[in-house]
C-alpha positions as CSV (number, residue, x, y, z in Angstrom):
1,X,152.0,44.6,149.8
2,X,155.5,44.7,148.2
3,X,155.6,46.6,144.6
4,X,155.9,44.0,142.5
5,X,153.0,42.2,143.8
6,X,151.1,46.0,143.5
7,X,152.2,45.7,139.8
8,X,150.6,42.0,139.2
9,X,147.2,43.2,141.1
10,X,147.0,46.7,139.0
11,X,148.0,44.5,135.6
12,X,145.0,42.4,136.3
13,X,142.8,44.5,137.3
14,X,143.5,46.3,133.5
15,X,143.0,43.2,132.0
16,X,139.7,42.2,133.4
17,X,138.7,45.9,132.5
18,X,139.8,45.3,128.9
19,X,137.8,42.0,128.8
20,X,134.5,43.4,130.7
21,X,134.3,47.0,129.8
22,X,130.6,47.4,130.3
23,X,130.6,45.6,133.7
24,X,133.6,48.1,134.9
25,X,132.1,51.1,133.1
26,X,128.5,50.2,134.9
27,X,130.6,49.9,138.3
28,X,132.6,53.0,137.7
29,X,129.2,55.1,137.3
30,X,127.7,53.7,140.8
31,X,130.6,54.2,142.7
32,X,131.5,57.5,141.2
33,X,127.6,58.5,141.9
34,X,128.0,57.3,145.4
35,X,126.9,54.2,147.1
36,X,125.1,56.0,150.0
37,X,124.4,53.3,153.4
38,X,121.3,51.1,152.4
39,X,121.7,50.7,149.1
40,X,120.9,47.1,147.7
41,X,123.0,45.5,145.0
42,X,121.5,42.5,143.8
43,X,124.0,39.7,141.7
44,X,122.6,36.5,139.5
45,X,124.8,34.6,138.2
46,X,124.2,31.3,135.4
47,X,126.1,29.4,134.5
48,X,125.7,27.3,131.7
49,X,122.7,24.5,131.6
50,X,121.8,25.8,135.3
51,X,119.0,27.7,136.9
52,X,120.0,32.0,138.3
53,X,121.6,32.3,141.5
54,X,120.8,35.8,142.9
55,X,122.0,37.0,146.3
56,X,122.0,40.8,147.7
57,X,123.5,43.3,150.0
58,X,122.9,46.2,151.8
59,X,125.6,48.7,151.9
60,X,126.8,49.8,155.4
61,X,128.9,52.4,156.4
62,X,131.5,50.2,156.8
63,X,131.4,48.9,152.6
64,X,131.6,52.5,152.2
65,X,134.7,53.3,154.0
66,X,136.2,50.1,152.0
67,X,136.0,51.6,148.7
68,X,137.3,54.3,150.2
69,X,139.9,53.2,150.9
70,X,140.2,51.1,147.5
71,X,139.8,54.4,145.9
72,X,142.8,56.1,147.4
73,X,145.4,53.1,147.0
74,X,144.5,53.5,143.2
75,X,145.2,57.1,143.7
């Protein structure tokens, strides 16, 4: 990924922080308190006039080594 590009990524990641601090700050504290293999995180989403969509995962060692990875091109 050339710098620039780096730049555009990191300024919107900031900005999505800025406009959902308590869904960054809720994220923050389970990745900093670990995401061991087999935990389940569970999404709903609805949208406006529409019924919940939920969906899950279970973490494998393989998510793991992802944020990981995330975590140390952030630095």
């Amino acid at each position: 990924m050339n710098p620039s590009a780096m730049m555009q990524v990191m300024s919107a990641i900031n900005t999505f922080k800025g406009t959902h601090p308590k869904f960054t700050s809720f994220m923050e504290k389970c990745i900093k308190n670990g995401l061991s293999e087999g935990t389940v995180i569970e999404v709903t989403v609805t949208r406006p006039g529409e019924e919940p969509e939920t969906t899950n995962m279970k973490v494998m060692q393989s998510d793991i080594e992802l944020i990981k990875a995330l975590k140390d091109i952030k630095g």
